[in-house]
N, C-alpha and C positions, 0 to 999 in steps of 0.2 A: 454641171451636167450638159449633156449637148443635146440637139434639138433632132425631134423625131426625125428615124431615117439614118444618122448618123450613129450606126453601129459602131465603127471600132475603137471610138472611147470605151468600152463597155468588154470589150476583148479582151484585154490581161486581165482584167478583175476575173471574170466567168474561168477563165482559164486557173486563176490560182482557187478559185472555190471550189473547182469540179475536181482537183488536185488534194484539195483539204479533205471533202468528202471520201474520193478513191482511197487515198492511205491513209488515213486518220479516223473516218467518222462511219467506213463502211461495217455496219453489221454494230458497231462499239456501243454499248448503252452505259450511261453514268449515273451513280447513284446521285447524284444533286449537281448543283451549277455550279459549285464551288469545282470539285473534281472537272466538270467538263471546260470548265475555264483555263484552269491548271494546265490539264494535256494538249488544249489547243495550243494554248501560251509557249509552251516546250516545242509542239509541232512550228509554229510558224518561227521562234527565237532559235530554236536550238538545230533544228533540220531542218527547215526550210529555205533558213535564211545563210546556214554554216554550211551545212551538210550536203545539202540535194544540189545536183549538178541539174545548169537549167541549159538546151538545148538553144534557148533566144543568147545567151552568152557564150556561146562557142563552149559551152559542155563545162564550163565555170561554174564556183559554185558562186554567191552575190558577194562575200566575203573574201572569194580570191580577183574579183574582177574588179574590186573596191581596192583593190591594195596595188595590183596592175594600172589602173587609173589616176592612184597616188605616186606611183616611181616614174610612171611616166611626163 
């Protein structure tokens, strides 16, 4: 962790949770933890990490910027 003061450690994280909440968690109620475990699990493996293009990688999704990183 970094020391008071020193916000931008703290910046991508905030960014991917307020992310999580917008399109996944807004309004969504689960009947148990089991389920809300499940969907998150699908949200960050399956779209977030495959699917969502992220503007900090030039509109990449992490899976194609992973593999550009590997050819090159």
């Amino acid at each position: 962790m970094s020391r008071k003061g020193d916000c931008w450690d703290k910046a991508v994280l905030e960014s991917f949770f307020s992310s999580l909440k917008r399109e996944l968690l807004d309004g969504q109620v689960f009947n148990n933890r089991g389920e809300a475990r499940r969907d998150i699990f699908e949200y960050i493996e399956v779209f977030y990490n495959r699917q969502r293009r992220h503007s900090s990688l030039g509109d990449l999704t992490p899976s194609e910027c992973e593999r550009q990183a590997e050819a090159a």
